[in-house]
C-alpha positions in Angstrom: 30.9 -16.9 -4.4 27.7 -16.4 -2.5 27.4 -19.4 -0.1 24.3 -21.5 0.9 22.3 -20.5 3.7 23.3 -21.8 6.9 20.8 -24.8 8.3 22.6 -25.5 11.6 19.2 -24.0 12.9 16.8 -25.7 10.7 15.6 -28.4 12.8 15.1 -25.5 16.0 13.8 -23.2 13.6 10.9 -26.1 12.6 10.0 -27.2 16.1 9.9 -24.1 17.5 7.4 -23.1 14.5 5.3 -26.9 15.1 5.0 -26.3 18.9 2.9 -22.8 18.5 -0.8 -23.4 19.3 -2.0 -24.4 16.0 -2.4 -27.6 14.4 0.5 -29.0 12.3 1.1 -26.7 9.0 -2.3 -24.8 9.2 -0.5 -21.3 8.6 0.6 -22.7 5.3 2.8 -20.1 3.6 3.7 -17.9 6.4 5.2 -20.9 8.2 7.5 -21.4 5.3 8.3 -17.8 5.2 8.7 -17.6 8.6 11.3 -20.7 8.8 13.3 -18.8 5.1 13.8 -16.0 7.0 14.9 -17.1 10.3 17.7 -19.4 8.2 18.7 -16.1 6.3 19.0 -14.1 9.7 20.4 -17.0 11.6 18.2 -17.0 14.7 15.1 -18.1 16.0 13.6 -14.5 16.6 14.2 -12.6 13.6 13.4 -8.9 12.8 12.6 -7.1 9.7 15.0 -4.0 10.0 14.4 -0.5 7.9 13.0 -2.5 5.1 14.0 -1.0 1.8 12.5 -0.5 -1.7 14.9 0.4 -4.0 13.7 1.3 -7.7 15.6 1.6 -11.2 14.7 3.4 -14.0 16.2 3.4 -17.5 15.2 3.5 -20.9 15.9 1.1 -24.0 17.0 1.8 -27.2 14.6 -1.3 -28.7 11.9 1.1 -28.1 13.0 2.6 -31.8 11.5 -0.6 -32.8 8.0 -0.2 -31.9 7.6 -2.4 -29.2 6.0 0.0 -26.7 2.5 1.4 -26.8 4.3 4.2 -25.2 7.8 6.8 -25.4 10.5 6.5 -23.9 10.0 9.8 -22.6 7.5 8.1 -20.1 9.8 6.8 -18.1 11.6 10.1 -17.0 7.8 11.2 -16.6 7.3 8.4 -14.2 10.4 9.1 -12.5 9.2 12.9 -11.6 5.6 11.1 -10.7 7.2 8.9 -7.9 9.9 12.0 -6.7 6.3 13.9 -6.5 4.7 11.0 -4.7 2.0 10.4 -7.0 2.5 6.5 -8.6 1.0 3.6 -7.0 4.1 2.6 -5.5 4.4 5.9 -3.7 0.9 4.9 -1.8 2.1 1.5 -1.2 5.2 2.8 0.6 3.7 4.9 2.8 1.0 2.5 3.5 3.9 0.3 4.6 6.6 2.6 5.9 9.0 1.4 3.1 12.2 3.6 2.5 12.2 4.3 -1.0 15.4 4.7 -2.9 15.1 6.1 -6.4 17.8 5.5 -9.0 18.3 7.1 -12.3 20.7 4.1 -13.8 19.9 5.5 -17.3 16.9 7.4 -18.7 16.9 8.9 -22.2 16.4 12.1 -20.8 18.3 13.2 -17.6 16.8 14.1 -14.7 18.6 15.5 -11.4 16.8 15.9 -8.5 17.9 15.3 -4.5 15.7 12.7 -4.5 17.2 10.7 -7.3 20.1 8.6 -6.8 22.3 9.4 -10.0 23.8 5.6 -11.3 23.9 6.7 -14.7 25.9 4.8 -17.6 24.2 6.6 -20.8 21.1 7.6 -22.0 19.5 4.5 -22.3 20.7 1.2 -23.5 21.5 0.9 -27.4 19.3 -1.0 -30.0 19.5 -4.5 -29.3 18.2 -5.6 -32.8 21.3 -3.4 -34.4 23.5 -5.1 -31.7 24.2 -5.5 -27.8 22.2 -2.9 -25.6 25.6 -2.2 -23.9 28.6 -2.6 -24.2 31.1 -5.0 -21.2 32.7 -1.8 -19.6 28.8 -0.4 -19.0 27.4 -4.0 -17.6 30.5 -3.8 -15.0 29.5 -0.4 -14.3 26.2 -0.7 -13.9 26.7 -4.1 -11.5 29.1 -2.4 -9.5 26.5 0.6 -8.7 24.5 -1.9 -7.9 26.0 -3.2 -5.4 27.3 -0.1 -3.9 23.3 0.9 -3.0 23.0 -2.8 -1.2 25.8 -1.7 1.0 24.5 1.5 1.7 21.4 0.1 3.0 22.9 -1.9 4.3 25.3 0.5 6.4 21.8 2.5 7.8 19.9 -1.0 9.2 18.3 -3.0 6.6 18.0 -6.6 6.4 15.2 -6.1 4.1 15.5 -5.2 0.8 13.0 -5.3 -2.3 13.7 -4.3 -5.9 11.4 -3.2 -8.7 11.9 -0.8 -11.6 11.0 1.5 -14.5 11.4 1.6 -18.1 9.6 1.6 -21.3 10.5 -1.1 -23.6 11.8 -3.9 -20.2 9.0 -6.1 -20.4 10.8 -6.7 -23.9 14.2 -7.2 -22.4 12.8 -9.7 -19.8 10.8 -11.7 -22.8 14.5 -12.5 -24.5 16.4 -12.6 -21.2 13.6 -15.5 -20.2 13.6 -17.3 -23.3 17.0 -17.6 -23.3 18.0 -18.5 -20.4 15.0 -20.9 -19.5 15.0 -22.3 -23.3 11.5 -21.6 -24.0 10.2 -20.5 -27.0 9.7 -16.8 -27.1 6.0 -16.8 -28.1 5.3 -17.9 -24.5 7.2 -15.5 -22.8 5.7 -12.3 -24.8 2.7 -10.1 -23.4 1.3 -6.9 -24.0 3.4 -5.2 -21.7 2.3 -1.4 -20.7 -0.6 -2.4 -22.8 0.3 -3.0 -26.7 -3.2 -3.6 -28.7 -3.0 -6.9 -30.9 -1.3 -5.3 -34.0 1.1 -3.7 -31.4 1.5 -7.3 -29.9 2.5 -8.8 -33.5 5.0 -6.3 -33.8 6.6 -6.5 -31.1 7.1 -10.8 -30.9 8.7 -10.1 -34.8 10.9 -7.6 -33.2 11.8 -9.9 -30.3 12.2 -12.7 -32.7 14.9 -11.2 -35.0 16.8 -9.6 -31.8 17.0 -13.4 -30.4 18.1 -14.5 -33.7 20.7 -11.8 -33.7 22.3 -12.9 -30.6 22.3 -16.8 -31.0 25.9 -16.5 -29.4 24.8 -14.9 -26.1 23.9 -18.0 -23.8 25.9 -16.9 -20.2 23.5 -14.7 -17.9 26.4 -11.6 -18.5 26.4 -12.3 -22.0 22.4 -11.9 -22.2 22.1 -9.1 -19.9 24.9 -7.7 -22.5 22.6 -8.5 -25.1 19.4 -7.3 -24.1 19.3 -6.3 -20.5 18.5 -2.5 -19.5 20.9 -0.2 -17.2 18.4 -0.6 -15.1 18.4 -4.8 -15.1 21.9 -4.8 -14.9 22.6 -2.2 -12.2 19.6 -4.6 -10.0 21.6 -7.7 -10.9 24.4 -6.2 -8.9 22.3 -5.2 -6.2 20.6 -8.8 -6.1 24.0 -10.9 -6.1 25.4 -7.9 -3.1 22.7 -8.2 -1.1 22.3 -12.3 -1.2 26.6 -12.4 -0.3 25.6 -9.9 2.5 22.8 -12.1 3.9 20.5 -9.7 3.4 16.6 -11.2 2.8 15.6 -10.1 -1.0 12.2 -9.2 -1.9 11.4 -9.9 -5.9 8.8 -7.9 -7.8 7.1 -9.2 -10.8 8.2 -10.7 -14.7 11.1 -7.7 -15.1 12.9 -8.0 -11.9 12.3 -11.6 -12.0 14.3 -12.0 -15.0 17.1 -10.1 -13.5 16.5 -12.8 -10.6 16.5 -15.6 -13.3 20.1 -14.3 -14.5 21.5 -13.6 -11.0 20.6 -17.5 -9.7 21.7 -18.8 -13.5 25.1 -17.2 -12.2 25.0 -18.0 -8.5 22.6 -21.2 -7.9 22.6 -20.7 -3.7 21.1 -16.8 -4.7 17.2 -18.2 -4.9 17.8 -19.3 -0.5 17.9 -15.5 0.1 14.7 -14.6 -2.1 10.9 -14.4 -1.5 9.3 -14.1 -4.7 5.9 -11.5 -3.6 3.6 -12.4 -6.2 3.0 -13.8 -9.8 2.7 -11.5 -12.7 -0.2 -11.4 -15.1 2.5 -11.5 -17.4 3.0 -15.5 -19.1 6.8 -14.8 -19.1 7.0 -14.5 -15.4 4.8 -17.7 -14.6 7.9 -19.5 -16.7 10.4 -18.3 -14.3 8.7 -19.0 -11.7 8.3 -22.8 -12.4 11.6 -22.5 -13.9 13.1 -22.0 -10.5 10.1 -23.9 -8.7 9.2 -21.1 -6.1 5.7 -20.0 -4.9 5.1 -16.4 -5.3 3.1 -14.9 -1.8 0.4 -13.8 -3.6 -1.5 -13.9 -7.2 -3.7 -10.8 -7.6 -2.8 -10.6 -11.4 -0.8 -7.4 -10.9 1.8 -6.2 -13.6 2.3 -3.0 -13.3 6.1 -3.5 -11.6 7.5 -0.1 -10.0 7.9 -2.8 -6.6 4.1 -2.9 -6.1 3.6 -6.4 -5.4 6.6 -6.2 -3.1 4.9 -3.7 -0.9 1.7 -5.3 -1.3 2.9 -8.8 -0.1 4.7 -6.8 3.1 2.8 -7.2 5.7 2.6 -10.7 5.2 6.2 -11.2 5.7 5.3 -8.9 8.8 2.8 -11.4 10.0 5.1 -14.8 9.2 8.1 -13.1 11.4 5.5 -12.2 14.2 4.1 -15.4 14.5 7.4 -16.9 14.9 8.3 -14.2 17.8 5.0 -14.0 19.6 2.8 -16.7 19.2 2.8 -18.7 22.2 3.3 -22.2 22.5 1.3 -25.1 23.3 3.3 -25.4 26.6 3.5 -21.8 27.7 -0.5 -21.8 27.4 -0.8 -24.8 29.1 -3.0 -26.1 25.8 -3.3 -29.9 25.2 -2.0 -30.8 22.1 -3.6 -33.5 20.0 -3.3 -37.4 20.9 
């Protein structure tokens, strides 16, 4: 069981935030970063330590379907593109100094390279509107590696840990996964994805539809990641629920990752203390989580490319809230007169 977040501190946490030299609340957002991370680390001087990126690819077997603008041969294509450093996340890490930890959890085509971190359980996920993307034995699997890469990142320093993926066909996955599990129809939750056209777009939400219809009977989180989910949702709900029982502050990309969020909280409520949510997808399906869980992404720049982007774009703002909170001096140590 992943417990709730420890608030012994809250109160010191709060004054020690309302006696900088500011007026009351005016660094809005940060503040309430500042004070969620502080709780998380259990101190009033916290420290972002060897903050991680880790990234999961796999491919889904939906794809068959026609739901994708694109093949699922992309996705090993993009995987080569970040081990070469060329995709936007690439630039973003750098830009940031993130470690970046690459995971192959299961592409259609295999791909071995140093770089890659090998968490394979097939080659890709089955047809979910012929039956469940994977089988039980896989989505233990799958969890497991996931929570094997927390602790490793654990083991070398981090505290910090964001998660984004890869994979043609998981903007699909998320749409049931969210409907689902939020109750929503599944019209709202749909979106072009890597870019489907309008006749694309119709094909797809008649695909969706039947698969949801298919699986009436999976209602748990386990049960619709079973259903629907990708190797590489399921292996980053295992590294979700390791790293929140590990105290370990979790970083949440856009609609895909979010849904793996949605299914991780559905299964452990006290999850959602340990996660910053870095910004809200263009994508309709992810502003329904997000109100779903009642959270305030850092930033809206109508991103949804995934890969962990908005993670690393939203960075330095985490940065700034923890700096404030260490170095920001207050209204008695600069002998300022606070207001009447």
């Amino acid at each position: 069981m992943i417990k709730p977040l420890n608030r012994s501190l809250e109160t010191e946490i709060q004054k020690r935030i309302d006696e900088k030299t500011k007026p009351l609340g005016s660094l809005g957002q940060l503040e309430h970063l500042a004070k969620q991370i502080a709780l998380i680390q259990g101190t009033l001087n916290p420290k972002l330590n060897m903050p991680s990126l880790i990234l999961f690819a796999g491919d889904h077997g939906l794809v068959d379907e026609g739901i994708s603008p694109y093949p699922q041969q992309v996705t090993v294509e993009m995987l080569k593109n970040f081990v070469a450093g060329g995709a936007a996340i690439n630039c973003f890490a750098r830009q940031h100094d993130l470690d970046l930890s690459l995971i192959d959890c299961g592409t259609k085509i295999a791909f071995s390279h140093p770089q890659v971190i090998p968490a394979r359980q097939g080659p890709g996920t089955k047809n979910s509107l012929k039956g469940p993307a994977m089988t039980n034995e896989q989505l233990k699997s799958a969890v497991e590696h996931g929570r094997k890469l927390v602790l490793a990142r654990k083991k070398v320093g981090s505290n910090v840990i964001g998660f984004g993926e890869m994979g043609i066909g998981n903007s699909s996955a998320a749409a049931l996964i969210t409907s689902r599990l939020c109750d929503v129809p599944l019209e709202a939750c749909v979106g072009r994805g890597t870019g489907c056209d309008d006749r694309q777009l119709r094909q797809k939400s008649q695909v969706l539809r039947a698969v949801l219809e298919n699986h009436s009977t999976a209602q748990s989180p386990l049960e619709v990641m079973q259903a629907f989910g990708g190797f590489e949702m399921a292996t980053a709900l295992g590294a979700i629920l390791a790293a929140a029982e590990e105290g370990i502050l979790i970083l949440m990309d856009g609609f895909i990752m979010s849904a793996v969020g949605l299914a991780a909280v559905t299964l452990q409520p006290h999850v959602l203390e340990y996660m910053v949510f870095c910004h809200r997808s263009a994508s309709p399906g992810h502003r329904i989580i997000l109100e779903t869980l009642g959270v305030e992404p850092v930033l809206d720049l109508s991103m949804r490319l995934g890969e962990g982007t908005g993670i690393a774009v939203a960075y330095p703002l985490l940065e700034s809230a923890v700096c404030f909170l260490n170095s920001m001096a207050s209204f008695k140590e600069a002998e300022v007169s606070r207001s009447l």
